[in-house]
C-alpha positions as CSV (number, residue, x, y, z in Angstrom):
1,X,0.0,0.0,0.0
2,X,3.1,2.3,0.9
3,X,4.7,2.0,-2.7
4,X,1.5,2.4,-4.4
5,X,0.5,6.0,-2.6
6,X,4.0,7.2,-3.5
7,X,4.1,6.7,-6.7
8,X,0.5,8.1,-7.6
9,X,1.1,11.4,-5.7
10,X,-0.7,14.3,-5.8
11,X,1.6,17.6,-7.2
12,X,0.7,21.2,-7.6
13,X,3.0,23.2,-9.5
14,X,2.6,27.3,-8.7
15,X,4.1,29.2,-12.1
16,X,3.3,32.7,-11.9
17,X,2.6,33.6,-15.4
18,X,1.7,30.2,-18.0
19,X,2.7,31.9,-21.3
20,X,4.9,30.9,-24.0
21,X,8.5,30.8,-23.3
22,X,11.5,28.2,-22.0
23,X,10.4,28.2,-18.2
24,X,6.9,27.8,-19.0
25,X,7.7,24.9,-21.8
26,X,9.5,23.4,-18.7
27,X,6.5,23.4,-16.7
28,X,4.3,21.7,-19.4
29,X,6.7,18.8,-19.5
30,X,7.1,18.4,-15.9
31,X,3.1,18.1,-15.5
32,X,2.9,16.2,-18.8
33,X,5.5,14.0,-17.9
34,X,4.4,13.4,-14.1
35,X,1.0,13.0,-14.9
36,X,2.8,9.8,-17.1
37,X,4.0,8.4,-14.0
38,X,0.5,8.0,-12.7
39,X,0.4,11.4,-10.1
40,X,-2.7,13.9,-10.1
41,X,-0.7,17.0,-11.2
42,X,-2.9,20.6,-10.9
43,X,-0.9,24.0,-12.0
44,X,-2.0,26.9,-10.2
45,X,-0.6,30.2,-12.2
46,X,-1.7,33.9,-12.1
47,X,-2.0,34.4,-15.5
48,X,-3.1,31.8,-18.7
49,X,-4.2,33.3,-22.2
50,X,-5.9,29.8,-24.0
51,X,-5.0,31.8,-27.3
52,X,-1.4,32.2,-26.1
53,X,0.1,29.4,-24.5
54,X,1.1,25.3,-24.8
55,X,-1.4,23.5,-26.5
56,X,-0.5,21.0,-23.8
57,X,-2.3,22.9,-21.5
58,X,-5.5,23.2,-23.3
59,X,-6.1,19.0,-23.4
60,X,-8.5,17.8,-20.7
61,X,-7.2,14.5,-18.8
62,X,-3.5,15.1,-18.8
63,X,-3.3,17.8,-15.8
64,X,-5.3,20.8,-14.4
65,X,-5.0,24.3,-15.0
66,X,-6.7,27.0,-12.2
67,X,-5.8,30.8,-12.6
68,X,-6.3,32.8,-9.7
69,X,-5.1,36.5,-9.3
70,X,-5.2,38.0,-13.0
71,X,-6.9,41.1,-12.3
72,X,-4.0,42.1,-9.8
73,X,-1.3,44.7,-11.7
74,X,1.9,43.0,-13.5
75,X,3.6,46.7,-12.9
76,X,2.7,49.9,-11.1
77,X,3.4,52.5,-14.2
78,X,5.6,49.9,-15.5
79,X,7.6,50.1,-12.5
80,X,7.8,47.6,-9.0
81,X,7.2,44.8,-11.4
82,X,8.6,42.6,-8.6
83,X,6.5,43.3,-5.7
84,X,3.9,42.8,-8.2
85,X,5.3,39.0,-9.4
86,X,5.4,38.7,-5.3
87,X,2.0,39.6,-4.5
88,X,0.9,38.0,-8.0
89,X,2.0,34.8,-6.7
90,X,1.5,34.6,-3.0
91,X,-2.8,35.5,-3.8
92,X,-2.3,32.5,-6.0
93,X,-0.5,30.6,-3.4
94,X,-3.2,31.5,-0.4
95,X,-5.9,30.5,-2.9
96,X,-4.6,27.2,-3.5
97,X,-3.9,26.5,0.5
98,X,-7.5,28.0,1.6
99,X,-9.7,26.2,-1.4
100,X,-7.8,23.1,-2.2
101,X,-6.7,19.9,-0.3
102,X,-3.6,19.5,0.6
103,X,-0.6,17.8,-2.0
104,X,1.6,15.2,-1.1
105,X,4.5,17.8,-2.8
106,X,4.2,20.8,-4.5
107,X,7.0,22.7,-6.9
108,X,7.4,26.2,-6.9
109,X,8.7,27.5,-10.1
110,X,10.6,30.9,-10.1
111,X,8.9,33.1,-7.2
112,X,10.7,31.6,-4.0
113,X,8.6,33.9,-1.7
114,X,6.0,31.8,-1.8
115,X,8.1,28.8,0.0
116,X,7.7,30.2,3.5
117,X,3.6,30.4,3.0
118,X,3.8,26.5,1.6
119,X,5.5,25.3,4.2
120,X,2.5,26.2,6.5
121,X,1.1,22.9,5.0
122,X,3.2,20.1,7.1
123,X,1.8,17.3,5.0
124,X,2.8,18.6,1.6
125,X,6.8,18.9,1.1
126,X,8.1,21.9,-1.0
127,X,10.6,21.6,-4.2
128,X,11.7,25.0,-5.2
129,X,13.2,25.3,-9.3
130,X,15.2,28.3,-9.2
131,X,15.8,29.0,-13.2
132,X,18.4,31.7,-12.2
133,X,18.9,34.0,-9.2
134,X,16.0,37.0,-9.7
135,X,18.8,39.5,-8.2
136,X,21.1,38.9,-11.0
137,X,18.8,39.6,-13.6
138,X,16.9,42.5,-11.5
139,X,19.0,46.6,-12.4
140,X,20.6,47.6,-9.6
141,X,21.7,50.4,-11.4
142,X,20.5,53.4,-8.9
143,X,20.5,54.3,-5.6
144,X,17.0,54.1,-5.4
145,X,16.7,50.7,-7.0
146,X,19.0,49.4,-4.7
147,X,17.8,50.1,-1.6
148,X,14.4,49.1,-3.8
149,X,15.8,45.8,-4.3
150,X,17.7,45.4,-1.0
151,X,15.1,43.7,1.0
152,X,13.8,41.6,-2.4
153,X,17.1,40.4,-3.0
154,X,17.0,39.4,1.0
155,X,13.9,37.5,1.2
156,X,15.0,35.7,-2.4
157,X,18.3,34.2,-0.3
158,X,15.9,33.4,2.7
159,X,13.0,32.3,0.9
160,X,14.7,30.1,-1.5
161,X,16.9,28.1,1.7
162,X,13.4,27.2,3.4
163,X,12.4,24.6,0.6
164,X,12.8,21.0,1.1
165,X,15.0,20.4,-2.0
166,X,16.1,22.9,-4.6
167,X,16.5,22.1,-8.3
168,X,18.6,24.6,-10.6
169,X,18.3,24.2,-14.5
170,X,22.6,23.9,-15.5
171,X,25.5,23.4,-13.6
172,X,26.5,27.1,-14.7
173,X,23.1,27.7,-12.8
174,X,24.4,25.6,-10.0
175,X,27.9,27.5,-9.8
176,X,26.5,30.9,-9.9
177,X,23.8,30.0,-7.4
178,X,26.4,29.1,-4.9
179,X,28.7,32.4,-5.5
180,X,25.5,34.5,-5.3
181,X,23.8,32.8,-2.2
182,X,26.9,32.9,-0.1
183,X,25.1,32.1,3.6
184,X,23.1,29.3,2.1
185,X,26.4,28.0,0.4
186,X,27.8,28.2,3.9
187,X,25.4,26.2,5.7
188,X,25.8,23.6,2.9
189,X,22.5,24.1,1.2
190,X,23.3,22.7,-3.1
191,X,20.5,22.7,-5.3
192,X,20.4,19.8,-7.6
193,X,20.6,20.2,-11.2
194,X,17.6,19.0,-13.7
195,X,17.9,19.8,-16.9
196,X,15.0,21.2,-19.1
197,X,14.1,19.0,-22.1
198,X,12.4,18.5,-25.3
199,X,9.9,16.2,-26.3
200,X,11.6,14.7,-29.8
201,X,8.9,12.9,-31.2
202,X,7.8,16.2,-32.3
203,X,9.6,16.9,-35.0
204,X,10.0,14.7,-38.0
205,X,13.7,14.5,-40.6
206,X,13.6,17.8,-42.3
207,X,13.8,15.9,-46.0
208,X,15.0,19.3,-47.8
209,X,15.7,23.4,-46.5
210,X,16.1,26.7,-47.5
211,X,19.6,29.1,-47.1
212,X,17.7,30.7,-44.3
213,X,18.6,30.8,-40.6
214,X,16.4,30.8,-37.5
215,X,16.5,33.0,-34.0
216,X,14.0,31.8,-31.4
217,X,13.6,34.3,-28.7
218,X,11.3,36.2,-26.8
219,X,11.3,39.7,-27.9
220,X,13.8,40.9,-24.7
221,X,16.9,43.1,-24.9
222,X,18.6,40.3,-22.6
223,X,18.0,37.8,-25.9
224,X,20.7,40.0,-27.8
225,X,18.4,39.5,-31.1
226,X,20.8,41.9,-32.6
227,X,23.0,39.4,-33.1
228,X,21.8,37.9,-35.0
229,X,20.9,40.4,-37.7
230,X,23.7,42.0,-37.3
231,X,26.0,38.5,-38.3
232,X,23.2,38.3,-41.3
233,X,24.1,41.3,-42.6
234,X,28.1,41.0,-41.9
235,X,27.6,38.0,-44.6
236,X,28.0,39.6,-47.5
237,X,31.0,42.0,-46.2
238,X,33.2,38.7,-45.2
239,X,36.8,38.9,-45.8
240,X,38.7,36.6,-48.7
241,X,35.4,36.0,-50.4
242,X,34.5,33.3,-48.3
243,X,30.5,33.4,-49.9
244,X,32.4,34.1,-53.6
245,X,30.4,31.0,-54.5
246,X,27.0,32.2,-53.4
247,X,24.2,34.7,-54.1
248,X,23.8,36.3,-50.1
249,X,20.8,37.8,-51.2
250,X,19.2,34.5,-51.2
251,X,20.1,33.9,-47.8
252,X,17.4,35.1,-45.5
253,X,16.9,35.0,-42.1
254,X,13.4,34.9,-40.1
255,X,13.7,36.3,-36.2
256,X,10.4,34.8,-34.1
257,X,9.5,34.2,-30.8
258,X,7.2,35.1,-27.8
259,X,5.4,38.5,-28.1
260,X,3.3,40.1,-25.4
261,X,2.0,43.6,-26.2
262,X,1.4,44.3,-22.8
263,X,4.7,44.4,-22.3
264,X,6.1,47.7,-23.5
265,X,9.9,46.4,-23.1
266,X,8.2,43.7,-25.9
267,X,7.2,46.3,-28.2
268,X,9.9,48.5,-27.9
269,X,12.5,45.6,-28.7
270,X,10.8,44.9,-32.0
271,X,10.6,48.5,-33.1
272,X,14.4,48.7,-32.4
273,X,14.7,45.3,-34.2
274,X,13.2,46.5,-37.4
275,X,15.2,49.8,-37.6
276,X,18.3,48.0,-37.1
277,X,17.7,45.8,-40.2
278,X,16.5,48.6,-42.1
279,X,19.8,50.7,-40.8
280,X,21.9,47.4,-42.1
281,X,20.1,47.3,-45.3
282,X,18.8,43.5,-44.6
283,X,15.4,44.0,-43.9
284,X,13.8,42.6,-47.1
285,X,15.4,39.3,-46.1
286,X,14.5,39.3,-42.7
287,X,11.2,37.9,-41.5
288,X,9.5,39.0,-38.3
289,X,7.1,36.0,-36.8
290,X,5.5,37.4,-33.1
291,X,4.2,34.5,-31.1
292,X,4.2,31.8,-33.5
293,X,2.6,28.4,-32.6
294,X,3.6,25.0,-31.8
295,X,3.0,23.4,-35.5
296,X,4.8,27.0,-36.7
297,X,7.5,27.1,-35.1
298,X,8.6,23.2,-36.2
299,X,7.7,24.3,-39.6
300,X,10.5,27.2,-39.5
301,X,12.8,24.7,-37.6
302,X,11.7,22.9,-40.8
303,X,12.5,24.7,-43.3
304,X,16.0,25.9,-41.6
305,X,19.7,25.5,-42.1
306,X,20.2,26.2,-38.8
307,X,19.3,27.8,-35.4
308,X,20.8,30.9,-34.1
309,X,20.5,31.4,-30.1
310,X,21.8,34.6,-29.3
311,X,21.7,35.5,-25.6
312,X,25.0,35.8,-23.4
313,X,25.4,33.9,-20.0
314,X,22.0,32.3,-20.4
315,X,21.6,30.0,-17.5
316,X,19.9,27.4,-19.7
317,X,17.9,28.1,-23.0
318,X,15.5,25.7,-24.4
319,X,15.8,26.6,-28.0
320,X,18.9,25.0,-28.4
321,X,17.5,21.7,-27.2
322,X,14.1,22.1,-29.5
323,X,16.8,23.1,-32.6
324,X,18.9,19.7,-32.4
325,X,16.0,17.2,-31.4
326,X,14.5,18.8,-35.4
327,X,17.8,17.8,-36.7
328,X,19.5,21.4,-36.6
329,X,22.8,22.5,-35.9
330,X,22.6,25.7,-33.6
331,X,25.5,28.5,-33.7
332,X,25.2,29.7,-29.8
333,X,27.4,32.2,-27.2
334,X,30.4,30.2,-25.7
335,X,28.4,31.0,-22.3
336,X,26.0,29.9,-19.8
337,X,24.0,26.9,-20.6
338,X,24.5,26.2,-24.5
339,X,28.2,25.3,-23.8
340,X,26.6,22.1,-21.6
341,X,24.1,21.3,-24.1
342,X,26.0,22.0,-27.7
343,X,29.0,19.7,-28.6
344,X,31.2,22.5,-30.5
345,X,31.6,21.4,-34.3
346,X,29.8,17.9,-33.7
347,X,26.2,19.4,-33.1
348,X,26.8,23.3,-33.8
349,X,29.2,26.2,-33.1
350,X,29.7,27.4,-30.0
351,X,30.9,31.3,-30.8
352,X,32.5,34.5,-28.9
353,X,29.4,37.0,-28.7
354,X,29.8,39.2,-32.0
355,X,28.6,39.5,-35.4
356,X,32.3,38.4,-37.0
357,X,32.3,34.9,-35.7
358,X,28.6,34.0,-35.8
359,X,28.8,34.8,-39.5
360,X,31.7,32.7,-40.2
361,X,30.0,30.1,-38.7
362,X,27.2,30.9,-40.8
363,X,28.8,30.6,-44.2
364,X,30.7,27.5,-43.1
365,X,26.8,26.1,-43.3
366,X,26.3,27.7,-46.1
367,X,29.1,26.7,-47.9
368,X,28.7,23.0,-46.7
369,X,24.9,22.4,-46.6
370,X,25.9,18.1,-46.1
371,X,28.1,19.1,-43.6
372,X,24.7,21.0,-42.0
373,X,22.8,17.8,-42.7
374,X,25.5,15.7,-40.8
375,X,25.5,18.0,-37.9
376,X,21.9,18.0,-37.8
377,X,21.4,13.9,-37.6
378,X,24.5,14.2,-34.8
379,X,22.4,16.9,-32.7
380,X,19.1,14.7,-33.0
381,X,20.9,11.6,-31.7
382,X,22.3,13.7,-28.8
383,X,19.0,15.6,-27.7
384,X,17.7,11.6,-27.2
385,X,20.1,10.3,-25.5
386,X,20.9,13.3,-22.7
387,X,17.9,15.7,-23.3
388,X,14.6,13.4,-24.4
389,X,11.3,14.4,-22.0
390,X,11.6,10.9,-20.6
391,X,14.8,11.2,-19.4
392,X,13.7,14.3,-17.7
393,X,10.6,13.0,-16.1
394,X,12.2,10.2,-14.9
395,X,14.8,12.6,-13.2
396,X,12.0,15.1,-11.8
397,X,9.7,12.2,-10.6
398,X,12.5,10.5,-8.9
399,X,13.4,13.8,-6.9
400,X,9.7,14.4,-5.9
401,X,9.0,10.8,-5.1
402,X,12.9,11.1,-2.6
403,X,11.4,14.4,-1.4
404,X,7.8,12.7,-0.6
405,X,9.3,9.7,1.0
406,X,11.2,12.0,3.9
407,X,7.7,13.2,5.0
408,X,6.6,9.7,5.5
409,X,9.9,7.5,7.1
């Protein structure tokens, strides 16, 4: 009887906003893949637009959606935005504690102030997933925003030590988690690391594609989109004719991702986006694709030579993942997450920041499209064997099923 009541558990999972983007695809596949293993799984988020999110989360049977809190501000004249993410979170927290029964564990994703208020139910044990530490990517870049952030960045450290088990996404995560949260390093508190993942059986062999290049992003200035363009347009400028053989202008490159115009930081990026390509005269051969869906997206991963992924020190990035497991090579930053997920010249390039060497890399592909090919059926074959959803849910339901059993013994 023991072994059967742990392993059909019940799970929440508080996210606070159930959009499109890498930590909410990571929360689909956790409840997908737990609810697999037999466990009720319910997601309690502030925030879940049916005609702008996972189709995942739209099917009945698999797991449970409940939104609580959307009518509560996301910013305060686009200012505070992280008191508002606290207070977004903790009404959806005391919702789920006053009006549902209680959960044998429950994974809070992101928001670690919520911890403290969880642990108020002692039957249900508390797995925090800490993506990144919110005070590095938080401006501390006045005196008023730091004494703003002061007591944020406090409660972050002390929230984020009261969970039962942590979980970081990379070991670049794990490293920089234990240089920035220095007293819980001290007492001896390591998160784990679980590593996001992508569900392969989405995406079929490409059987042919265009010269064109792919950036998935969310429209953020911390992506570095510009990158990206800005390599594009450095193609046709390379030095010793190394395209001689080519036409760059049939070379395009499209530039999609998550778009929320309620963020003005969202539509601000795009504007500046659009000028830049116009300023480097590539704009008629670059494509702009706002929120694209599912069955979209693997289209243009498709169609593809190859995946850009532009941002610097990213502590993880999903896109990479998604790019192999479709048989893409991906040219990425020689930072943060991509350098544990991209084998350098087996599965992609891993490149110094700046236009020069991402468009080297680019024409190599160009210039080679079997060598692209190659590259490609080499990525595939790694995202299953280290990076598959099944892999990861067997990881994840093993830690919550570890976490569950010291409530019991």
């Amino acid at each position: 009887m023991e072994a059967k009541r742990r392993s059909n558990m019940r799970i929440a999972i508080i996210h606070p906003d159930l959009g499109i983007g890498g930590a909410e695809r990571l929360i689909v596949d956790a409840a997908v893949e737990l609810a697999s293993h037999g466990h009720d799984v319910h997601i309690f988020t502030s925030h879940h637009d049916k005609n702008r999110c996972f189709e995942e989360t739209l099917a009945a049977g698999k797991f449970t959606v409940t939104v609580y809190g959307d009518f509560l501000p996301r910013h305060i004249f686009y200012r505070f935005h992280a008191i508002c993410a606290y207070l977004r979170c903790i009404f959806v927290t005391l919702c789920m504690l006053f009006m549902w029964p209680s959960f044998d564990v429950i994974l809070a994703d992101q928001v670690s102030v919520v911890v403290p208020i969880l642990k108020l139910k002692r039957s249900s044990k508390v797995v925090f997933y800490c993506h990144f530490p919110d005070l590095l990517l938080a401006k501390h870049t006045t005196t008023l925003r730091r004494l703003y952030r002061k007591p944020i960045d406090f409660i972050e450290e002390l929230t984020t030590g009261m969970a039962d088990l942590i979980l970081v996404n990379s070991k670049f995560t794990a490293s920089t988690f234990a240089k920035t949260f220095k007293h819980l390093n001290s007492r001896g508190i390591r998160p784990a690391v679980l590593y996001p993942a992508v569900n392969v059986d989405q995406f079929d062999e490409p059987h042919s594609s265009k010269l064109s290049f792919l950036s998935i992003n969310r429209f953020e200035r911390k992506k570095n989109i510009e990158l990206a363009i800005s390599a594009f347009a450095k193609l046709g400028t390379l030095e010793g004719g190394t395209l001689q053989d080519y036409n760059v202008a049939d070379v395009s490159l499209v530039v999609a991702g998550g778009f929320d115009k309620r963020l003005r930081e969202n539509v601000e990026y795009l504007e500046e986006l659009r000028n830049l390509a116009e300023r480097e005269g590539v704009s008629e051969r670059v494509t702009f694709i706002t929120s694209c869906s599912t069955l979209e997206r693997n289209a243009l991963l498709s169609q593809c030579l190859c995946v850009l992924y532009t941002p610097k020190d990213e502590h993880f990035g999903i896109v990479p993942l998604e790019a192999m497991a479709a048989y893409k090579p991906v040219i990425a930053c020689n930072s943060g997450g991509p350098v544990e997920t991209i084998k350098h010249g087996t599965t992609g390039f891993l490149c110094s920041p700046n236009p020069q060497e991402f468009s080297l890399a680019m024409a190599k592909l160009i210039q080679d499209p079997a060598m692209a090919a190659r590259m490609g059926r080499e990525a595939r074959q790694h995202i299953i064997e280290s990076f598959s959803t099944k892999i990861f849910g067997q990881q994840l339901n093993q830690y919550l099923v570890d976490v569950s059993r010291l409530k019991r013994d």
